[in-house]
C-alpha positions as CSV (number, residue, x, y, z in Angstrom):
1,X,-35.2,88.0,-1.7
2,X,-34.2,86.0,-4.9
3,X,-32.2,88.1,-7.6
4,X,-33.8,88.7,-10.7
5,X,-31.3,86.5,-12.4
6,X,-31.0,83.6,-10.6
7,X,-35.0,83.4,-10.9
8,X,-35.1,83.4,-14.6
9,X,-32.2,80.6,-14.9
10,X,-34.7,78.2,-12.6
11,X,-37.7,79.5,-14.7
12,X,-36.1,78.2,-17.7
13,X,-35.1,74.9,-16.5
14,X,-38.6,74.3,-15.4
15,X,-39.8,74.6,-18.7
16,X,-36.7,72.5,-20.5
17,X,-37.9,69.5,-18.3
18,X,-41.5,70.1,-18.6
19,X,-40.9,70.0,-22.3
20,X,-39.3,66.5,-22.6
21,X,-41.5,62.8,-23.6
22,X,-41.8,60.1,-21.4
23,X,-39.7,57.7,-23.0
24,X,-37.1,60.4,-23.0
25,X,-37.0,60.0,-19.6
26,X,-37.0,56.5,-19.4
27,X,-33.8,56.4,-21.4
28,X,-31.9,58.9,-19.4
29,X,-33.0,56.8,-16.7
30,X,-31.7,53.1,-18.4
31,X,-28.1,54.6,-19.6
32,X,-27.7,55.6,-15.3
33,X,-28.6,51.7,-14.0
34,X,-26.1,49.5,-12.4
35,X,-25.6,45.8,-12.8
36,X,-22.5,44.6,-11.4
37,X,-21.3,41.5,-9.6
38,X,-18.9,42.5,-6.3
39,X,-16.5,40.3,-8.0
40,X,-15.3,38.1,-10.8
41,X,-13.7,35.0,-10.2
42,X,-13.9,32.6,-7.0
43,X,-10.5,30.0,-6.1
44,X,-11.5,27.4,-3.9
45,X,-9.7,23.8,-2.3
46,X,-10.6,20.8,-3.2
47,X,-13.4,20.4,-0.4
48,X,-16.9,20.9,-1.0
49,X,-18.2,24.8,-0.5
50,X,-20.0,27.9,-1.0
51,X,-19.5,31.3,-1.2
52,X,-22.4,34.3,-1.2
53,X,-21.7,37.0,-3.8
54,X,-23.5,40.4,-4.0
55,X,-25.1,41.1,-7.7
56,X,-26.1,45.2,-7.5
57,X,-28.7,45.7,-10.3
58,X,-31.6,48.4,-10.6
59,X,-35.3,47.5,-9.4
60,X,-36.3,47.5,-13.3
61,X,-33.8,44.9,-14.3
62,X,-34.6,41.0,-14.5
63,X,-31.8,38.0,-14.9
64,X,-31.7,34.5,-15.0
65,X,-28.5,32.6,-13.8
66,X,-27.0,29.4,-15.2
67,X,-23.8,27.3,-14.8
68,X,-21.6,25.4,-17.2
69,X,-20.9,22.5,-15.2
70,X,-23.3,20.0,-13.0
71,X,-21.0,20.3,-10.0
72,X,-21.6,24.3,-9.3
73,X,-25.1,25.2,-8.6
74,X,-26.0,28.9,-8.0
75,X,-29.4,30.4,-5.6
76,X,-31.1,32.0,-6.9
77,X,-31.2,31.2,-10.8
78,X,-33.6,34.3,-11.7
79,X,-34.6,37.3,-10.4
80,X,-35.8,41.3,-10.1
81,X,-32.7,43.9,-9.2
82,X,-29.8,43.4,-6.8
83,X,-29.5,39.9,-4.6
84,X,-27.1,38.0,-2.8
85,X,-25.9,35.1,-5.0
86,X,-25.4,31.7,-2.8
87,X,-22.5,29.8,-5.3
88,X,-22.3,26.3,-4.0
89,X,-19.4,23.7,-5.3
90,X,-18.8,19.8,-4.7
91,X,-16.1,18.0,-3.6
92,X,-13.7,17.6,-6.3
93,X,-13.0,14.1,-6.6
94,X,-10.6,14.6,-9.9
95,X,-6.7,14.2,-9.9
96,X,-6.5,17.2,-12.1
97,X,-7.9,20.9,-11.2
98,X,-11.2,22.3,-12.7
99,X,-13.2,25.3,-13.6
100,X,-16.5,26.5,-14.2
101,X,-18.7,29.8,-15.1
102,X,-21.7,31.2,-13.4
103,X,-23.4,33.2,-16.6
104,X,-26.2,35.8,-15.2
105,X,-28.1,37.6,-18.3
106,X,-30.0,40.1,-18.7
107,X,-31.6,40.6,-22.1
108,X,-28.3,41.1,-24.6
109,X,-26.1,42.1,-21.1
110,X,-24.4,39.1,-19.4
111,X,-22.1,39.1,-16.3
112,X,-19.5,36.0,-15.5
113,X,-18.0,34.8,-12.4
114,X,-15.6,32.5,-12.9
115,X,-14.9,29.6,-10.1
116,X,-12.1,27.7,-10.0
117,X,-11.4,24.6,-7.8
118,X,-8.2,22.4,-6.7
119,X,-7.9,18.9,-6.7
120,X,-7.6,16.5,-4.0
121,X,-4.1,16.4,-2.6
122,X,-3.1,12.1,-2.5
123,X,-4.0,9.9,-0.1
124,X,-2.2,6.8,1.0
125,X,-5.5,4.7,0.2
126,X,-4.2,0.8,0.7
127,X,-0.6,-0.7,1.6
128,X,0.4,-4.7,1.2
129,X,3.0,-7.1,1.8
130,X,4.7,-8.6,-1.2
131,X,6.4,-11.9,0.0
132,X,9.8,-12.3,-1.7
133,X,10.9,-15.4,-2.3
134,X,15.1,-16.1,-1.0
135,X,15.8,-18.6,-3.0
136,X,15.5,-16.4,-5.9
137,X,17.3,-13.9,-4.2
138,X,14.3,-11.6,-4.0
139,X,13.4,-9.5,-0.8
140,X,9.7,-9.1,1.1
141,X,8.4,-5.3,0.4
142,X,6.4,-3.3,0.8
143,X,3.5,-1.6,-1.9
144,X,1.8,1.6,-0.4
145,X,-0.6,2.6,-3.5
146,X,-2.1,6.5,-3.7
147,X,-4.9,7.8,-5.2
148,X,-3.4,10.9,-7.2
149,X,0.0,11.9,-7.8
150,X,3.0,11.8,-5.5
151,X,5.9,14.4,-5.7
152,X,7.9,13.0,-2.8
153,X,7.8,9.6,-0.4
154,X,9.2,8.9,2.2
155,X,9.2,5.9,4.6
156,X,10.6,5.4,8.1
157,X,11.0,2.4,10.8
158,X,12.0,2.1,14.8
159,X,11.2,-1.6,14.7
160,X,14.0,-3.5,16.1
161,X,12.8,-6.6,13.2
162,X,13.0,-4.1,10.4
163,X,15.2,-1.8,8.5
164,X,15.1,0.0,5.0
165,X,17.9,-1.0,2.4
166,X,16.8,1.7,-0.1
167,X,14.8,4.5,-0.7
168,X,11.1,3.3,-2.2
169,X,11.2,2.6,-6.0
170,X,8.1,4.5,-8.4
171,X,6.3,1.1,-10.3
172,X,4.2,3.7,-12.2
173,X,4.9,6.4,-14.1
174,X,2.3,8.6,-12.2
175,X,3.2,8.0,-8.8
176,X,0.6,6.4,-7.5
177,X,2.3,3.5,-6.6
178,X,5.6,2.6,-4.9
179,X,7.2,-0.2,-3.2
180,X,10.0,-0.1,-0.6
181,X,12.2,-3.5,-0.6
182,X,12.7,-4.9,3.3
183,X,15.9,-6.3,4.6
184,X,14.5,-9.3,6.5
185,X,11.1,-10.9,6.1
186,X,8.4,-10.3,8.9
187,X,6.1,-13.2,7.8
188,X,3.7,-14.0,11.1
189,X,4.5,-10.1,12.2
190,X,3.3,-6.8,12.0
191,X,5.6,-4.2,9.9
192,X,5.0,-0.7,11.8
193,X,6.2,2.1,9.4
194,X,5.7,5.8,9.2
195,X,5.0,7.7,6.2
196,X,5.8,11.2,4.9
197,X,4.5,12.2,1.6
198,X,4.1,14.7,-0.3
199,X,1.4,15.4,-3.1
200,X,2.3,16.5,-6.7
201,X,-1.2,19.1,-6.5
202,X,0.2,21.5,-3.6
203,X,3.8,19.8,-2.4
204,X,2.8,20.1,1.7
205,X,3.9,17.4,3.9
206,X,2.0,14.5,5.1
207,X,2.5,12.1,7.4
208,X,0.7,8.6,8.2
209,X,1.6,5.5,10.3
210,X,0.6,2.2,8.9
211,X,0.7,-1.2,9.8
212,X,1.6,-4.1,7.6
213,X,0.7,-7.6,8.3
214,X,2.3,-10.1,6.6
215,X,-0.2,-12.6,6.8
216,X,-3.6,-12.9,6.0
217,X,-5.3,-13.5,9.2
218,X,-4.2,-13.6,12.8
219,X,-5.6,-15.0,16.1
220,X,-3.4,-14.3,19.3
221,X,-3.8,-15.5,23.0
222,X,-4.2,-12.1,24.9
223,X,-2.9,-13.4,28.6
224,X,0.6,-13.1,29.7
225,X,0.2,-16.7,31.3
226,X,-1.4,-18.4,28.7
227,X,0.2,-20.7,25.9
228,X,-0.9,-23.0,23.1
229,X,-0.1,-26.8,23.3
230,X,-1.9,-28.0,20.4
231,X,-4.4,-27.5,18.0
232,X,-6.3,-29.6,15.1
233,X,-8.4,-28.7,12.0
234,X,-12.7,-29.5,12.5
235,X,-13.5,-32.2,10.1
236,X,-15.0,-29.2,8.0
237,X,-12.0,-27.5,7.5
238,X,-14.1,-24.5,8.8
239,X,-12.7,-23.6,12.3
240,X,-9.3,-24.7,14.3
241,X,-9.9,-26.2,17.8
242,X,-6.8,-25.1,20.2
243,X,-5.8,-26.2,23.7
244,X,-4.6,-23.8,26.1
245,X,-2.6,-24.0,28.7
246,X,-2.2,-21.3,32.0
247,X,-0.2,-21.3,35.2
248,X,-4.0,-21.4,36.7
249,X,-5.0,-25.0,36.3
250,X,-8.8,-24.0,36.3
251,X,-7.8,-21.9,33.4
252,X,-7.3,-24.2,30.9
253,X,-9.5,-25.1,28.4
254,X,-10.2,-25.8,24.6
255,X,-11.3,-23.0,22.2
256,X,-13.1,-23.0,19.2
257,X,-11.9,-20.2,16.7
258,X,-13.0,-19.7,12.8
259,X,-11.0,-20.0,10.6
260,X,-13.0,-17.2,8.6
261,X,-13.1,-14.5,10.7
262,X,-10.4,-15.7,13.9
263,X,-12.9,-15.0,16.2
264,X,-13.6,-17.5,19.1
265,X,-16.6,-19.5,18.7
266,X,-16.9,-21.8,21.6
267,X,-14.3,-22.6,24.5
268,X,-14.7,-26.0,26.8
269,X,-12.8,-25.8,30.3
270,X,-10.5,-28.5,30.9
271,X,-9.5,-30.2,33.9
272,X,-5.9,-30.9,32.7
273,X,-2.8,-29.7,30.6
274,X,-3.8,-30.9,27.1
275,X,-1.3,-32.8,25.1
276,X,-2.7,-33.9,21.7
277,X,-6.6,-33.4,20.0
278,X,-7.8,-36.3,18.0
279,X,-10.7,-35.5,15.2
280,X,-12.9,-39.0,15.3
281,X,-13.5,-39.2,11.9
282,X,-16.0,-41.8,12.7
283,X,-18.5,-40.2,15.0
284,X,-17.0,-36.2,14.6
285,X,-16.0,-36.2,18.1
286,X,-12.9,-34.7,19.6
287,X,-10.4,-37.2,21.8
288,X,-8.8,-34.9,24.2
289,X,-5.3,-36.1,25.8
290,X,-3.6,-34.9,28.4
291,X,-1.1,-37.1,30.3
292,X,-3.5,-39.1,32.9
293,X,-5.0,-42.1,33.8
294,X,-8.5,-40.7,32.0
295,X,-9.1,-38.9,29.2
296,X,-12.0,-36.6,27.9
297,X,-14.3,-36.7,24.5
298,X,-15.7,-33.5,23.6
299,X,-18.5,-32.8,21.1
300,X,-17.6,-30.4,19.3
301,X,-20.9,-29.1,17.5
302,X,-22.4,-28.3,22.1
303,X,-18.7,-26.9,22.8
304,X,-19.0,-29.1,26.2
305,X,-17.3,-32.8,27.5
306,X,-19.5,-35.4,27.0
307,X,-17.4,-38.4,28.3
308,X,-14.5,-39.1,30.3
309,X,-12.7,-42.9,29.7
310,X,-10.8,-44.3,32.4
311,X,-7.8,-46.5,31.6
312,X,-8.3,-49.5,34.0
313,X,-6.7,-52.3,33.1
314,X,-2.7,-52.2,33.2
315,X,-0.8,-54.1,31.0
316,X,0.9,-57.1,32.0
317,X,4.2,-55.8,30.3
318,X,4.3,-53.1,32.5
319,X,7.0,-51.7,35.1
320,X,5.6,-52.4,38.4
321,X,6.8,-48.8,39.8
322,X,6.2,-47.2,36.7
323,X,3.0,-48.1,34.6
324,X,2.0,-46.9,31.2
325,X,-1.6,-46.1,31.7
326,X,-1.5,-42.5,31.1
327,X,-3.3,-41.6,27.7
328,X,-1.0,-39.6,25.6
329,X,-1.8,-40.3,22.0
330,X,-5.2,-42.0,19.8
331,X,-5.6,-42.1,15.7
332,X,-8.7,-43.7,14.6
333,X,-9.5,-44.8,11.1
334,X,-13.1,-44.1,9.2
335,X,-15.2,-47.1,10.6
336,X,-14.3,-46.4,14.3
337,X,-10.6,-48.6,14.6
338,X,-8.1,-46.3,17.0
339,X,-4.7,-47.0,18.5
340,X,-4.4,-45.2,22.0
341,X,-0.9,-44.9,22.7
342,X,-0.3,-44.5,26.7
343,X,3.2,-44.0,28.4
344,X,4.7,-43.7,32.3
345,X,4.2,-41.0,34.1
346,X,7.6,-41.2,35.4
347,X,9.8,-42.7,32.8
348,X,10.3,-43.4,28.6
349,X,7.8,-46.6,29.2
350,X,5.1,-46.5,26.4
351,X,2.7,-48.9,25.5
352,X,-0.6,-49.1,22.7
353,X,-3.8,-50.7,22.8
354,X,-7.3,-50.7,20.8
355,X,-10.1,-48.4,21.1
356,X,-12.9,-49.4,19.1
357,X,-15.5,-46.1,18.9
358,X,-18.0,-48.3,16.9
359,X,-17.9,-50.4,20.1
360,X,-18.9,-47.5,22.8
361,X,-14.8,-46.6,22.8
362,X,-13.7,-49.9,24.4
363,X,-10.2,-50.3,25.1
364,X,-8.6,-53.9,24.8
365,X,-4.5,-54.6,25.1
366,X,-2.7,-55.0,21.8
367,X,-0.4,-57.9,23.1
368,X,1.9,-56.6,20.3
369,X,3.3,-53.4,22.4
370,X,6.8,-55.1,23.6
371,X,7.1,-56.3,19.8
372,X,6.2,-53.1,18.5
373,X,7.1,-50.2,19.9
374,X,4.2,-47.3,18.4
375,X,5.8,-44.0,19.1
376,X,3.8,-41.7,17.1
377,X,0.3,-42.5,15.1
378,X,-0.6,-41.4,11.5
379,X,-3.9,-41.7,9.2
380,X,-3.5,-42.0,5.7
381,X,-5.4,-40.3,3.4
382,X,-8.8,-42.1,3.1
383,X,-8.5,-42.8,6.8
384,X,-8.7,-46.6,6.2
385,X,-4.8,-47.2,8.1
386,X,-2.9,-46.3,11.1
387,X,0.6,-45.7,10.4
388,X,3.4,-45.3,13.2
389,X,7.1,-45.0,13.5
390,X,8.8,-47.3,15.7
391,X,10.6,-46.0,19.1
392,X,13.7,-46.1,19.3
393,X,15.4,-47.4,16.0
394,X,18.3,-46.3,14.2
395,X,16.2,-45.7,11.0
396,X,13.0,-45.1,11.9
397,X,11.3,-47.9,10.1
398,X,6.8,-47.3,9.9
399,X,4.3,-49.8,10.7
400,X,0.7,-50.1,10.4
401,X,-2.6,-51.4,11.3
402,X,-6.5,-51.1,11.1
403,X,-10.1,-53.0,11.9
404,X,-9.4,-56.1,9.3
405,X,-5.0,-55.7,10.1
406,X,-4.4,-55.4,13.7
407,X,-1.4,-56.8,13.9
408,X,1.5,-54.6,12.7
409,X,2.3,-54.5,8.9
410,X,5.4,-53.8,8.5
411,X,6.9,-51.1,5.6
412,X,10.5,-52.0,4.6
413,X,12.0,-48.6,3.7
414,X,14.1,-48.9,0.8
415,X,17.9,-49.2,1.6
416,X,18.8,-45.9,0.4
417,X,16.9,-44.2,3.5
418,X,19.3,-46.3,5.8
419,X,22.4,-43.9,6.0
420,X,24.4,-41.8,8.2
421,X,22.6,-38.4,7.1
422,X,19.4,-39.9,7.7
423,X,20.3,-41.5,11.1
424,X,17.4,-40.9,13.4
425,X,17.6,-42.1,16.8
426,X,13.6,-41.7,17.7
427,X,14.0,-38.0,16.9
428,X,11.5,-37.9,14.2
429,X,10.3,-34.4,13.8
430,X,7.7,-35.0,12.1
431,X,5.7,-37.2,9.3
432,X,3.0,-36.0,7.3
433,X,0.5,-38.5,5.1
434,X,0.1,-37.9,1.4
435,X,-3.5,-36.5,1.1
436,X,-4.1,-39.1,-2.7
437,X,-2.0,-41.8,-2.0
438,X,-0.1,-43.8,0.9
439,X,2.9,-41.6,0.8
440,X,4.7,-40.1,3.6
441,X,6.9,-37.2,3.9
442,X,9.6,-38.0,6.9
443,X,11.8,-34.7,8.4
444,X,14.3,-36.1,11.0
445,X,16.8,-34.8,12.5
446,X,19.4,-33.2,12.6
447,X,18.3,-32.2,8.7
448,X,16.9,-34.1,6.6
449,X,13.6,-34.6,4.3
450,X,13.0,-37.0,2.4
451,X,9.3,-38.8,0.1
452,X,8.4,-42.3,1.4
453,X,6.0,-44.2,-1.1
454,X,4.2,-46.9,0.8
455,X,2.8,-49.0,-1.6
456,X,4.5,-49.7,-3.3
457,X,7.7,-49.3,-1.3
458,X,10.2,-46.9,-3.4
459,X,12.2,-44.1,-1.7
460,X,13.4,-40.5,-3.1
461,X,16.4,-38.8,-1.3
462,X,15.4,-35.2,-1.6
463,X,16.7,-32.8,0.7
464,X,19.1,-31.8,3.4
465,X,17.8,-28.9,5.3
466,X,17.6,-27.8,8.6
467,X,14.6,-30.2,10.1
468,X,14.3,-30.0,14.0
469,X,11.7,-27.9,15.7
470,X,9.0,-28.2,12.0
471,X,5.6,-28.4,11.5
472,X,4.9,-29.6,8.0
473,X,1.9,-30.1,5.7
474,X,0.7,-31.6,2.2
475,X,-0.6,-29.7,0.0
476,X,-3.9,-30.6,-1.0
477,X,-5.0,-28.6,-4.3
478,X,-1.4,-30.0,-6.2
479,X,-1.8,-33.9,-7.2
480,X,0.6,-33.9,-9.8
481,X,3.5,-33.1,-8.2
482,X,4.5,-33.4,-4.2
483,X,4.1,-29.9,-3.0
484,X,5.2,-29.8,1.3
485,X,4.9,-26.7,3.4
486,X,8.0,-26.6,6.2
487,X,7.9,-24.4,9.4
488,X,11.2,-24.3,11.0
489,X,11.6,-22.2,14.6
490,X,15.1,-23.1,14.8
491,X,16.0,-21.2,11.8
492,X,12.9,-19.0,11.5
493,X,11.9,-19.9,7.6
494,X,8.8,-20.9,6.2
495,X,9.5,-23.2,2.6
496,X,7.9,-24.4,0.2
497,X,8.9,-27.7,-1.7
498,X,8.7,-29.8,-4.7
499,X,9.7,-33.0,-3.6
500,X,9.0,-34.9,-6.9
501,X,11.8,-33.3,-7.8
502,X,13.9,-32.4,-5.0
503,X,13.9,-28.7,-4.6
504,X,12.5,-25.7,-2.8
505,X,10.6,-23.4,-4.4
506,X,9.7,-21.3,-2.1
507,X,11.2,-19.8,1.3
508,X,11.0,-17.0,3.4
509,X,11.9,-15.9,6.9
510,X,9.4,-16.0,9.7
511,X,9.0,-14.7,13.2
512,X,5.9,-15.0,15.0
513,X,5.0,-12.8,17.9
514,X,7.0,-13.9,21.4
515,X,7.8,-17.8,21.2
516,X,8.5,-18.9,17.5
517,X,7.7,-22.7,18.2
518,X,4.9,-23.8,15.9
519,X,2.7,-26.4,17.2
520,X,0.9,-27.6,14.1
521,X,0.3,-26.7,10.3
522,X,-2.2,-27.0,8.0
523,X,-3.2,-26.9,4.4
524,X,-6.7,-25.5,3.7
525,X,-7.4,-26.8,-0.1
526,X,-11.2,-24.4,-0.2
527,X,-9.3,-21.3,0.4
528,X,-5.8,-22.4,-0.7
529,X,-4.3,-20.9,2.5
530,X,-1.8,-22.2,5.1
531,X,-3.2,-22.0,8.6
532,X,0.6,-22.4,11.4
533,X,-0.4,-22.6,15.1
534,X,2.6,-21.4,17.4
535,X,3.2,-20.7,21.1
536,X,0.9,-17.4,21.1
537,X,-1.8,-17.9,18.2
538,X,-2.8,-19.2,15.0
539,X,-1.9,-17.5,11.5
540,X,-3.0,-17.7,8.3
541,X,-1.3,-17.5,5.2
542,X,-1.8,-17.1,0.8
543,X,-0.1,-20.2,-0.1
544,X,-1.0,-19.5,-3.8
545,X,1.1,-16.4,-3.6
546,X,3.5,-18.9,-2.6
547,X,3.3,-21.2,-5.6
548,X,3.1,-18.4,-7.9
549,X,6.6,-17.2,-6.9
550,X,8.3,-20.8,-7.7
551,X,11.6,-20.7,-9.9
């Protein structure tokens, strides 16, 4: 039974509420609504993201969302009451940090959520090898080159070729690139380093291995029981043809590898030990020698042999036990003229003889071998002469011949080349033409380097440097001025020098991979590049960088 009072209170109440308008009630209603975002601000990393986000808003209520900045997008942008808010950020690709606002309104009412984002932390993007130059006293190093700020850097080494003299040096006054001087040069070699680092944005530790080459390109025989024995240049300047030898004799073979990419583009088996690769400059094919009574010719644009040339005849000067009929050497000028120069199998004996290619290759006997004594051959530069020093002679004195000269011309060398530092006892190591003119550059041993100009006959006294065991070559982009390249193995340096006046420019330490003996260089004038071929491969090297570091 309800109480009389507590009826009339309820009573009463019922008639208050009858009693009130209709908007009344809508504004009691309005001043009770919620619109509220589950929270204000978002912090996110560097990496691209989302997050979903609960807006609570009554039924009644309807909002638009926008952002400030094109790299946060929000889903939905507009709706009716309460949702779940997808906010979506990209990668920051900024070395600084950033922030942006999601605005959601409603009528005069807004609500903000506030998103900030970090930046990238560096990255060890690209690393090179500066080639010092020693005769300015300055060292090989190292660049490593970041994207964003550094705060700390670090570099280690186990290499048994390599160690650090100093901690890395800043170049920039944001960090974002630093160079660590080496102690020794490792031109022809890879530099294996590792890297700790730490970024300026969030100070965590980093590590990275890298490899530095110092070269440009690299091509390396693969096999254990393979070597290189020689190697020449195609006419085009475009590819390198190399012989290689291998403890399997049906191993051997010629291969074909570009120069662009050092990839292998044809290989040619071989049924002997090659010893020297002629480029016919009058039909483009490639003589092939290799110490035996035959030799091969191979084309080089099918990659297969497409002659063999028996030596039949013996020369009447010959040793009766020991004949010189095995093919060792052949030069040929531009309208088909060669020399083939043939020794003993079994003792110093060497002979030459003719080979005419514009006359199916025919070989015919000099008469002048006894006289003449051709131990190495030579084409000048606009392949009209053969050129060759004499074996054995005290000073090494040249010779030479072609189609309308086939008996030996001979070059007196100026006086001043006969001496006791220039003595050379048939060890010339080696003798490079001039590329404009009839020059030659002579190393021979035990150290000594010198500019022979042929016609006419004059003679500079340059240099006295460590000669045995080099491969040299002419550069062919500087007329002006007589720019040689040296490779020495015996005292592992690469050089650079200006023989019109007397000096190095240029040198550097070098140690290729396993044997250091180079077998041949060459000057590539398109590319301006340096192309060495040693015991295990073929390298290739920025011989502008070398000019530009000249004293």
């Amino acid at each position: 039974m309800i109480k009389p009072r507590l009826f009339l209170f309820v009573f009463i109440g019922l008639l208050m509420f009858s009693g009130c308008s209709k908007e009344e009630q809508f504004e009691n209603h309005q001043t009770s609504h919620e619109f509220k975002l589950a929270k204000k601000s978002i912090t996110a990393n560097y990496t691209a993201g989302f997050a979903n986000i609960s807006m609570i808003a009554d039924l009644a209520i309807t909002w638009t969302a926008t952002c400030s900045a094109d790299w946060l997008s929000v889903s939905p942008t507009s709706g009716t009451g309460g949702a779940n808010l997808r906010v979506s950020w990209q990668e920051n690709p900024d070395a600084a940090d950033r922030e942006a606002t999601i605005t959601i309104s409603e009528g005069q009412k807004e609500l903000t959520l506030n998103v900030k984002q970090g930046q990238k932390p560096a990255e060890l993007v690209s690393t090179r090898a500066i080639v010092g130059n020693l005769i300015n006293n300055e060292l090989d190093s190292v660049e490593f080159i970041f994207d964003r700020p550094l705060g700390a850097l670090n570099v280690y080494s186990n290499n048994e070729w390599y160690s650090i003299m100093t901690t890395p040096e800043k170049i920039d006054d944001e960090g974002l690139r630093w160079r660590l001087p080496l102690k020794i040069s490792k031109l022809g070699m890879d530099v294996q380093l590792a890297v700790d680092y730490k970024s300026a944005s969030d100070w965590v530790e980093r590590k990275k291995g890298v490899t530095i080459p110092f070269y440009e390109k690299k091509y390396l025989i693969t096999q254990e029981n393979e070597w290189i024995t020689y190697s020449i240049l195609s006419l085009d300047m475009q590819s390198i043809w190399i012989a290689i030898d291998n403890w399997e004799p049906e191993q051997r073979r010629l291969v074909q590898v570009s120069l662009d990419d050092m990839k292998e583009i044809k290989s040619v088996k071989m049924p002997y030990a090659v010893c020297h690769l002629c480029m016919n400059p009058y039909n483009g094919l490639l003589y092939v020698m290799g110490n035996q009574e035959y030799f091969c010719v191979v084309d080089p644009a099918k990659g297969e042999i497409v002659k063999r040339i028996q030596i039949e005849e013996t020369s009447p000067y010959a040793h009766p036990q020991h004949p010189t009929n095995y093919a060792s050497e052949v030069a040929f000028t531009k309208d088909g003229f060669g020399v083939l120069r043939l020794i003993s199998p079994s003792s110093t004996g060497l002979e030459w003889r003719y080979i005419d290619s514009a006359d199916g290759d025919k070989i015919t006997l000099s008469g002048y071998d006894t006289e003449h004594e051709f131990e190495h051959l030579y084409v000048n530069y606009d392949c009209s002469r053969i050129y060759a020093n004499m074996y054995p002679n005290l000073y090494c004195p040249i010779e030479w011949v072609n189609r309308q000269h086939q008996k030996p011309v001979k070059v007196d060398i100026h006086p001043s080349f006969q001496s006791d530092k220039y003595f050379a006892g048939g060890n010339l190591v080696d003798l490079q033409m001039s590329p404009f003119a009839n020059k030659a550059f002579i190393c021979t041993a035990p150290g000594s380097e010198c500019v022979v100009s042929l016609e006419p006959v004059s003679y500079s006294e340059v240099l006295e440097m460590e000669a045995r065991d080099s491969k040299c070559a002419w550069d062919k982009n500087v007329s002006e001025r007589d720019y040689i390249y040296q490779v020495c193995s015996i005292d592992g340096c690469l050089e650079l020098y200006d023989m019109t006046d007397g000096r190095g420019i240029f040198g550097t330490h070098h140690r290729f991979i396993g044997n250091c003996e180079a077998k041949n260089c060459y000057f590539l004038p398109t590319t301006d590049q340096l192309v060495v071929s040693c015991y295990d491969g073929v390298w290739v090297f920025d011989a502008a960088a070398m000019k530009s570091k000249k004293l």
